[in-house]
PQR file of N, CA, C, O and H, with PARSE charges and radii, in Angstrom:
ATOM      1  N   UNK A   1     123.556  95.284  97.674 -0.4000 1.5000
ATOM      2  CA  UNK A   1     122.466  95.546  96.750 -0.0000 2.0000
ATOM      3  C   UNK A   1     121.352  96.248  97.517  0.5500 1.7000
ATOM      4  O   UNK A   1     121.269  96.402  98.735 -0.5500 1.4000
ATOM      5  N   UNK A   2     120.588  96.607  96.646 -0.4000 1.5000
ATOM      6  CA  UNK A   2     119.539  97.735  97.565 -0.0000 2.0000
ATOM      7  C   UNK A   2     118.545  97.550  97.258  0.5500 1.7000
ATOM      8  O   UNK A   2     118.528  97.346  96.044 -0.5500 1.4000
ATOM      9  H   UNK A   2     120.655  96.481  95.657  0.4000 1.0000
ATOM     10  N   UNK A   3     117.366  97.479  97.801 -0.4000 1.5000
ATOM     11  CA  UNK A   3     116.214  96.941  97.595 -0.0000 2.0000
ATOM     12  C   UNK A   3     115.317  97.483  96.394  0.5500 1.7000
ATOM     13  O   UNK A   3     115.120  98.618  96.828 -0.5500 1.4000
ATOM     14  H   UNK A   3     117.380  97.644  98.787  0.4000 1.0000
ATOM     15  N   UNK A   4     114.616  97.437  95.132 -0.4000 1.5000
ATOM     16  CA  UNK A   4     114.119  98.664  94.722 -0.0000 2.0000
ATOM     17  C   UNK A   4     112.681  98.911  95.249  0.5500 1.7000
ATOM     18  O   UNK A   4     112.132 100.001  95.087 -0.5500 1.4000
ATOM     19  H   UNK A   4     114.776  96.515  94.780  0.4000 1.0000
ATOM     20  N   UNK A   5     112.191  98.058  95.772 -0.4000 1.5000
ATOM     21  CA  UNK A   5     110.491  97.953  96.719 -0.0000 2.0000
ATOM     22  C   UNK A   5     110.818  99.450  97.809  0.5500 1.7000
ATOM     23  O   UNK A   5     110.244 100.535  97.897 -0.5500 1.4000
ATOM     24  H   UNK A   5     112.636  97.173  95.904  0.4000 1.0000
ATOM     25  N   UNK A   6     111.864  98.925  98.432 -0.4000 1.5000
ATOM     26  CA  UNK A   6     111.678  99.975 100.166 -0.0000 2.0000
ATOM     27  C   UNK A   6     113.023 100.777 100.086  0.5500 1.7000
ATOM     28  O   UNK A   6     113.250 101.700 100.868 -0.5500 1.4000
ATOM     29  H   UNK A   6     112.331  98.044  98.361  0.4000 1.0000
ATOM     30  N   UNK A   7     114.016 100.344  98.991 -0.4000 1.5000
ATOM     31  CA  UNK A   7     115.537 100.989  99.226 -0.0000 2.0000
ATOM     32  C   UNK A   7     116.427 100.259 100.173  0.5500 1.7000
ATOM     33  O   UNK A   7     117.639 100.411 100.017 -0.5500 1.4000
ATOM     34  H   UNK A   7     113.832  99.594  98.356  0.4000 1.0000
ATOM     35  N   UNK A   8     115.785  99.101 101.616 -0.4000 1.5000
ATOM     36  CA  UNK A   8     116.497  98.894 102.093 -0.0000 2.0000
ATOM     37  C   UNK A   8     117.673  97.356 101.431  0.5500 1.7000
ATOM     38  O   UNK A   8     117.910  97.128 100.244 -0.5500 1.4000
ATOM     39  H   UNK A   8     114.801  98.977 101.743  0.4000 1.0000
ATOM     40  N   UNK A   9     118.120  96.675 102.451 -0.4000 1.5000
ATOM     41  CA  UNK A   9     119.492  96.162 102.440 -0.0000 2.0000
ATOM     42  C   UNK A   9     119.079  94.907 101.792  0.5500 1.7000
ATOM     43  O   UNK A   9     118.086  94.374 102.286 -0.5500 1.4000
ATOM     44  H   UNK A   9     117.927  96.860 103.414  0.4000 1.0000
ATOM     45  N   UNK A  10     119.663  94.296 100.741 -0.4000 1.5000
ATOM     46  CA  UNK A  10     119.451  93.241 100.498 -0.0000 2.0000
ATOM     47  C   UNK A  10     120.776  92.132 100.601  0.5500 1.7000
ATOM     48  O   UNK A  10     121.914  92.600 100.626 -0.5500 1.4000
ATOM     49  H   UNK A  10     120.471  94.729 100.340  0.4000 1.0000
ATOM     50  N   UNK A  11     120.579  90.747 100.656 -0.4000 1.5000
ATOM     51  CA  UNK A  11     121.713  89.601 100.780 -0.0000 2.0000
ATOM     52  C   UNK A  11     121.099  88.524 100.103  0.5500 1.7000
ATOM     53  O   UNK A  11     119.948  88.362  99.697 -0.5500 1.4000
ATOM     54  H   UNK A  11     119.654  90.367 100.635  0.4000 1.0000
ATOM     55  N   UNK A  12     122.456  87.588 100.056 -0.4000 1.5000
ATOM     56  CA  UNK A  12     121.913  86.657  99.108 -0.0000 2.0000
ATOM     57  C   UNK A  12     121.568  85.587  99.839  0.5500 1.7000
ATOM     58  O   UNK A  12     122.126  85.341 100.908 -0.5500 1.4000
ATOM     59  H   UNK A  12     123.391  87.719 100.386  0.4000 1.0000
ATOM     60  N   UNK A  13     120.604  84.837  99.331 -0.4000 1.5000
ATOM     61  CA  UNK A  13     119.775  83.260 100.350 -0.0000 2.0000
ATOM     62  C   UNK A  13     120.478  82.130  99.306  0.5500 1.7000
ATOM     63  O   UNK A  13     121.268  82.574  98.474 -0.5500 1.4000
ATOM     64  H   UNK A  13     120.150  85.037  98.463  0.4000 1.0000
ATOM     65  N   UNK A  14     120.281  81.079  99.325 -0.4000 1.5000
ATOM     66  CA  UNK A  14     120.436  79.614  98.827 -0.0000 2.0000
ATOM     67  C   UNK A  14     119.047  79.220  99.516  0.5500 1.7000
ATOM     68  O   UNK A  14     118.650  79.122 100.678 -0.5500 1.4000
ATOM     69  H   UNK A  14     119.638  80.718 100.001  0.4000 1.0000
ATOM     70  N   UNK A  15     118.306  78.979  97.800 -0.4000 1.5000
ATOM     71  CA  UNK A  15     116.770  78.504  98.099 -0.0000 2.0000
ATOM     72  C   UNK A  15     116.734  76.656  97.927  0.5500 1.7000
ATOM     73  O   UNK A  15     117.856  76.153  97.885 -0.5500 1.4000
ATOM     74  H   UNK A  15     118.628  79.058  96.856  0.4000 1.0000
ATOM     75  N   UNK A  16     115.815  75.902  97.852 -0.4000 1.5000
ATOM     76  CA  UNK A  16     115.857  75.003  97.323 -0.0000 2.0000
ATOM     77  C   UNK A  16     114.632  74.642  96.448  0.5500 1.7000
ATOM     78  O   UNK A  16     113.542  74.826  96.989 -0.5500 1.4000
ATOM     79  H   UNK A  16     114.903  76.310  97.886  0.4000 1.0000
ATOM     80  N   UNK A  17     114.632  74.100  95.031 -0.4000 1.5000
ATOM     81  CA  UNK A  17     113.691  73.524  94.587 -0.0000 2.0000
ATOM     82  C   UNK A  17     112.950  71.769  94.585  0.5500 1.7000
ATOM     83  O   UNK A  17     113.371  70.999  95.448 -0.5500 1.4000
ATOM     84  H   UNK A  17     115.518  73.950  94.592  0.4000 1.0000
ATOM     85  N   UNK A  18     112.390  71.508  94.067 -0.4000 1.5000
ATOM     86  CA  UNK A  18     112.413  70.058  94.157 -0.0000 2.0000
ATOM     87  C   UNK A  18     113.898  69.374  92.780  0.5500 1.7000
ATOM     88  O   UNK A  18     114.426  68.269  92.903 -0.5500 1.4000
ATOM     89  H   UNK A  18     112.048  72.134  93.366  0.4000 1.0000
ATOM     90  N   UNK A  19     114.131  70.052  92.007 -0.4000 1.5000
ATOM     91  CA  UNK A  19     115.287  69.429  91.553 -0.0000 2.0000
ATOM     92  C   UNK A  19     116.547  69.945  91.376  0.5500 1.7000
ATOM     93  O   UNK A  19     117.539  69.390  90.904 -0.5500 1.4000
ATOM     94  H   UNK A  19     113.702  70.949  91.907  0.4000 1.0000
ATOM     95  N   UNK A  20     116.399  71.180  91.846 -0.4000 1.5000
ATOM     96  CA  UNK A  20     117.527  72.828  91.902 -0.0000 2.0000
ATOM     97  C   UNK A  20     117.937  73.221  93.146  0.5500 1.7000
ATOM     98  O   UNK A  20     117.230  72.666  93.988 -0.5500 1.4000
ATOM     99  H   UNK A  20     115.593  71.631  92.230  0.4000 1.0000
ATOM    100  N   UNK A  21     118.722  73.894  93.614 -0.4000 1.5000
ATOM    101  CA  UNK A  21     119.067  75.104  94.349 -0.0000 2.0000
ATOM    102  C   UNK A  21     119.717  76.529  93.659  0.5500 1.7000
ATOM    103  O   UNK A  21     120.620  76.540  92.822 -0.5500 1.4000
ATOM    104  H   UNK A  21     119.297  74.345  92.930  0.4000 1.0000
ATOM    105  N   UNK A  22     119.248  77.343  94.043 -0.4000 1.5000
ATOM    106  CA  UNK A  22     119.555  78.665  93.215 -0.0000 2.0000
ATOM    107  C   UNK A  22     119.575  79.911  94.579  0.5500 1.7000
ATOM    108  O   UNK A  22     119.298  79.994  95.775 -0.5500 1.4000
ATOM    109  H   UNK A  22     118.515  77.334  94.723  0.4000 1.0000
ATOM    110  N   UNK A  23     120.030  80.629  93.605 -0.4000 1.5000
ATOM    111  CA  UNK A  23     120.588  82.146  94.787 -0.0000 2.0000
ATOM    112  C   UNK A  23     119.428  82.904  94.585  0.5500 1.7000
ATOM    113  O   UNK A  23     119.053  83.097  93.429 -0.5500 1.4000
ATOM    114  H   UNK A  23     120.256  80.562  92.633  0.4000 1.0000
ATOM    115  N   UNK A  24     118.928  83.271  95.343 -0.4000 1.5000
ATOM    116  CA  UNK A  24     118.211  84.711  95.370 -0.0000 2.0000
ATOM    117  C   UNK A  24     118.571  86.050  96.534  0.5500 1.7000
ATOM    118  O   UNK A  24     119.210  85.969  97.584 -0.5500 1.4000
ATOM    119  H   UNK A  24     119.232  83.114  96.282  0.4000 1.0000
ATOM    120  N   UNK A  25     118.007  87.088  96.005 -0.4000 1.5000
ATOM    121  CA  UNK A  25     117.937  88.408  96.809 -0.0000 2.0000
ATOM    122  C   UNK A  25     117.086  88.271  97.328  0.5500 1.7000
ATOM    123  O   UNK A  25     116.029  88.144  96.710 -0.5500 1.4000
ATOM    124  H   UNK A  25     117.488  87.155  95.152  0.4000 1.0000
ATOM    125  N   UNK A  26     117.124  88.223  98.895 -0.4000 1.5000
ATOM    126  CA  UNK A  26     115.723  89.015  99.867 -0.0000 2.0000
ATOM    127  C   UNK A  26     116.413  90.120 100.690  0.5500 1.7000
ATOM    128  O   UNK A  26     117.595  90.136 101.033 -0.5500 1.4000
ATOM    129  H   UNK A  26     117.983  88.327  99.397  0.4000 1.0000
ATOM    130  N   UNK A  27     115.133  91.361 101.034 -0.4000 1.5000
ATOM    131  CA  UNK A  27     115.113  92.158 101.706 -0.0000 2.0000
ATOM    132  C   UNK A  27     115.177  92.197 102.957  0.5500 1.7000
ATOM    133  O   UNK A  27     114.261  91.583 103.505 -0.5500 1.4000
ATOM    134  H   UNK A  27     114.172  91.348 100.755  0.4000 1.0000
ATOM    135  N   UNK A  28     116.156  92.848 103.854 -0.4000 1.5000
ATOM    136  CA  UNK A  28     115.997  92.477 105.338 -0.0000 2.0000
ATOM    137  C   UNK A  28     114.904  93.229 105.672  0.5500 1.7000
ATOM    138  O   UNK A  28     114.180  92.855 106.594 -0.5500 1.4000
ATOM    139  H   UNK A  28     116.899  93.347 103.408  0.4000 1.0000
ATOM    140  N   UNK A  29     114.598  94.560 104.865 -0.4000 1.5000
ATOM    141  CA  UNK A  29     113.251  94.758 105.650 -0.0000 2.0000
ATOM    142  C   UNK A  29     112.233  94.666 105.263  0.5500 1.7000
ATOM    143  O   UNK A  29     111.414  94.615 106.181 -0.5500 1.4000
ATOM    144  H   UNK A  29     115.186  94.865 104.116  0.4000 1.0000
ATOM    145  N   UNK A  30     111.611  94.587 103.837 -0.4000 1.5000
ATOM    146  CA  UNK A  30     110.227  94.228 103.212 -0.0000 2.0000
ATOM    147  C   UNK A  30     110.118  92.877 102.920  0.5500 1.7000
ATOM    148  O   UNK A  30     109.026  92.308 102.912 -0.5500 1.4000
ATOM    149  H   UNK A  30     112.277  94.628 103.092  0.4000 1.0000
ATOM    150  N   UNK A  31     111.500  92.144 102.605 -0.4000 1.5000
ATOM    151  CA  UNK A  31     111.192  90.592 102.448 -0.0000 2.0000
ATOM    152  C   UNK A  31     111.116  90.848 100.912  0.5500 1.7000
ATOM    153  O   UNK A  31     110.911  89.711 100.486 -0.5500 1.4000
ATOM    154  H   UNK A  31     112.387  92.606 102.612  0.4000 1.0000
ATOM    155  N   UNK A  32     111.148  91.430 100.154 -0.4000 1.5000
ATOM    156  CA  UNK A  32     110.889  91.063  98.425 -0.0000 2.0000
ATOM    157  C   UNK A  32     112.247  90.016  98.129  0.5500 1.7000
ATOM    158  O   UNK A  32     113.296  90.045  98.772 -0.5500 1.4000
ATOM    159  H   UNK A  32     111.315  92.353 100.500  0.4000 1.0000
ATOM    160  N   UNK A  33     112.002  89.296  97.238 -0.4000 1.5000
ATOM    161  CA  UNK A  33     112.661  87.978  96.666 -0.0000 2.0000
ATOM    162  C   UNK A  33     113.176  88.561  95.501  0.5500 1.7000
ATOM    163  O   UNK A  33     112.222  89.276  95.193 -0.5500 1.4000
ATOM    164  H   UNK A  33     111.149  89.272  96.715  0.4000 1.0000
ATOM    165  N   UNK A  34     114.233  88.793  94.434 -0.4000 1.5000
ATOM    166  CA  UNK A  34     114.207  88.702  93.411 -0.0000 2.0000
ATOM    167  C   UNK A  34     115.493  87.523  93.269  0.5500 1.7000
ATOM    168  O   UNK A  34     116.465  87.257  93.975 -0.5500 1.4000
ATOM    169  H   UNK A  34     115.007  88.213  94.684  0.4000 1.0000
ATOM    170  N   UNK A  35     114.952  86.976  91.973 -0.4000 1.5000
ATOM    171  CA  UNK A  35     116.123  86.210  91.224 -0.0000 2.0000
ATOM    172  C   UNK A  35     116.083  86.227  90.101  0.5500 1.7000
ATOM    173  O   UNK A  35     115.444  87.220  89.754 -0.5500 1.4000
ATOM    174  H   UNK A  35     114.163  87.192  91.399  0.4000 1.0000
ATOM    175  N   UNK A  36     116.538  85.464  88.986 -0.4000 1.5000
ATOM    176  CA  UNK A  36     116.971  85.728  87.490 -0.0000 2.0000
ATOM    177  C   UNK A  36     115.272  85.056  87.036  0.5500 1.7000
ATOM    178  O   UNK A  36     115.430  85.029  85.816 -0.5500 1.4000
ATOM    179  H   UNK A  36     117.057  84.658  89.268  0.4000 1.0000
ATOM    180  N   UNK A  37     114.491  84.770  87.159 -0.4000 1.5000
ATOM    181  CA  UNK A  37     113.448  84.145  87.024 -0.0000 2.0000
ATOM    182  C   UNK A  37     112.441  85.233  87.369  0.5500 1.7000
ATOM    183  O   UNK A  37     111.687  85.533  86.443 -0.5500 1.4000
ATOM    184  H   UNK A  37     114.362  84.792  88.150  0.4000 1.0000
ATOM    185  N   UNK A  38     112.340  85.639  88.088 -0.4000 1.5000
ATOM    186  CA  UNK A  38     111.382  86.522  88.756 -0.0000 2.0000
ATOM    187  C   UNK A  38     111.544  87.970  88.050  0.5500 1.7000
ATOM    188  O   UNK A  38     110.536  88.674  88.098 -0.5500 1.4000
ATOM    189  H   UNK A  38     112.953  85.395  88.840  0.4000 1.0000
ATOM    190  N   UNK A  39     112.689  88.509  87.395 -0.4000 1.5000
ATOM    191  CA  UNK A  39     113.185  89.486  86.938 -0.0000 2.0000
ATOM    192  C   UNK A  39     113.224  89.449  85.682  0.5500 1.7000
ATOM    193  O   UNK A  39     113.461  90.469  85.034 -0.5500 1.4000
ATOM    194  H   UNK A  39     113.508  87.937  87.356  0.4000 1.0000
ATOM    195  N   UNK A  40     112.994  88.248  85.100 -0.4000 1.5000
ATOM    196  CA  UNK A  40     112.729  88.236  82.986 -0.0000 2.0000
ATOM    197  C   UNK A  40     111.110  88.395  83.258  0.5500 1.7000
ATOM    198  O   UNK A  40     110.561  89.257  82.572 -0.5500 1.4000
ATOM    199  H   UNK A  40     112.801  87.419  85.626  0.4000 1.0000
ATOM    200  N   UNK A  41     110.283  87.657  84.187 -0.4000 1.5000
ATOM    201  CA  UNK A  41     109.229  87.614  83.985 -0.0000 2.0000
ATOM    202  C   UNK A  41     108.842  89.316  84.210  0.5500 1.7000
ATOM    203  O   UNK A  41     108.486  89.870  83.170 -0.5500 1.4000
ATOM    204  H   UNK A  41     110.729  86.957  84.744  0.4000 1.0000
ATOM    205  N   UNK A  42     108.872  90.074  85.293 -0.4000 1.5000
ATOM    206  CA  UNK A  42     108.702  91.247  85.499 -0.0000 2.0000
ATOM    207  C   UNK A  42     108.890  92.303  84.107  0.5500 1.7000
ATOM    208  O   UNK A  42     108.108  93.177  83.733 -0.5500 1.4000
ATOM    209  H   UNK A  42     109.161  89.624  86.138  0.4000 1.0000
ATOM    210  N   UNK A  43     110.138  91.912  83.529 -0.4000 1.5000
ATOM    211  CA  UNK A  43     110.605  92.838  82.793 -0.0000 2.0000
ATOM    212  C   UNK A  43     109.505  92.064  81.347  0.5500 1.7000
ATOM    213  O   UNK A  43     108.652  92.833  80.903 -0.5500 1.4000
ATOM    214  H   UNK A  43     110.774  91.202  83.833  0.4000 1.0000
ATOM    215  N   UNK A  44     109.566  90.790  80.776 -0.4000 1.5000
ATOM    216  CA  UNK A  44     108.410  90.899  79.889 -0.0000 2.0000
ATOM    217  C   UNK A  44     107.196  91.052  80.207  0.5500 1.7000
ATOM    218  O   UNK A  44     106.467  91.142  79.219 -0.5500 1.4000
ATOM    219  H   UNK A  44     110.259  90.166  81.136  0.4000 1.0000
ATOM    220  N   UNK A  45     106.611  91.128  81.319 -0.4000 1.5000
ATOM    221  CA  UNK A  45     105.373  91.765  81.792 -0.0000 2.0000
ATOM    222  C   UNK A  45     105.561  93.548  81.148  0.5500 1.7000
ATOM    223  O   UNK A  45     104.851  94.068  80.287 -0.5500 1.4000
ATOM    224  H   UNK A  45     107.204  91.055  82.121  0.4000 1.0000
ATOM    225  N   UNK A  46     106.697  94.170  81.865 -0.4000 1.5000
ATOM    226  CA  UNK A  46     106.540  95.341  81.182 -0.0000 2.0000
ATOM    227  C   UNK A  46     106.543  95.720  79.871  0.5500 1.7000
ATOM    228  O   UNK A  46     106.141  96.824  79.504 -0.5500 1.4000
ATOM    229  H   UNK A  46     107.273  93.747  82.565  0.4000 1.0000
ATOM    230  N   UNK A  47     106.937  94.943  79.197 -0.4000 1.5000
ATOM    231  CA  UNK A  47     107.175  95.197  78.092 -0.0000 2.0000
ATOM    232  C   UNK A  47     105.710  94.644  77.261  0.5500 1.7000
ATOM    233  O   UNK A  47     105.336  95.366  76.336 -0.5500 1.4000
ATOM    234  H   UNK A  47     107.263  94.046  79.495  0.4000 1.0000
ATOM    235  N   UNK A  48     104.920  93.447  77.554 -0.4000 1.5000
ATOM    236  CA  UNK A  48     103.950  93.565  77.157 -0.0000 2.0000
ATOM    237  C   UNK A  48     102.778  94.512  77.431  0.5500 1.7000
ATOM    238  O   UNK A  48     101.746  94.403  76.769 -0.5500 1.4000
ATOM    239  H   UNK A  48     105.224  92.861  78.305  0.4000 1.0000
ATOM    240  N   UNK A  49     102.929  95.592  78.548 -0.4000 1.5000
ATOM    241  CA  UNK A  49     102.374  96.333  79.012 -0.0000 2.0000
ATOM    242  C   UNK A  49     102.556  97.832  77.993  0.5500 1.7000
ATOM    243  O   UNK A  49     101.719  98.650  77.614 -0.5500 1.4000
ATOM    244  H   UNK A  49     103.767  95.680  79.086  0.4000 1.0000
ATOM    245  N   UNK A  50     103.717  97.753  77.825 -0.4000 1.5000
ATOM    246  CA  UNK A  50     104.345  98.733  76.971 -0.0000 2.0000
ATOM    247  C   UNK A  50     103.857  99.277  75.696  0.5500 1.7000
ATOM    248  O   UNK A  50     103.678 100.421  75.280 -0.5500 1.4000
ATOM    249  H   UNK A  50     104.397  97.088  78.134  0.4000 1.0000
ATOM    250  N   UNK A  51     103.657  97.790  75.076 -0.4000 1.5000
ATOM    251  CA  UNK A  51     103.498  97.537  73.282 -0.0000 2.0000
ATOM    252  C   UNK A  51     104.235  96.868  72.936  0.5500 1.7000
ATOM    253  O   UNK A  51     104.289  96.571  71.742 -0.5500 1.4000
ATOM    254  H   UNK A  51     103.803  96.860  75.414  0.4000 1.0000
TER
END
């Protein structure tokens, strides 16, 4: 996967929550995080931005 922040390399982590563990994407070189959470919110941000 490829970063869309810097383009570079991304892999997958195993995070932990206080009652979860879940997968996310980080960047080996900017460090951006995405996961399925972070990526509805982004995308209805745009869209309320939108109209």
């Amino acid at each position: 996967m490829q970063c869309p922040k810097c383009k570079g390399l991304m892999f997958s982590e195993k995070y932990y929550d206080y009652v979860r563990s879940f997968y996310a994407w980080k960047c080996t070189g900017c460090g951006e995080l995405l996961d399925p959470t972070i990526l509805s919110n982004r995308a209805r941000r745009h869209n309320f931005l939108i109209g």
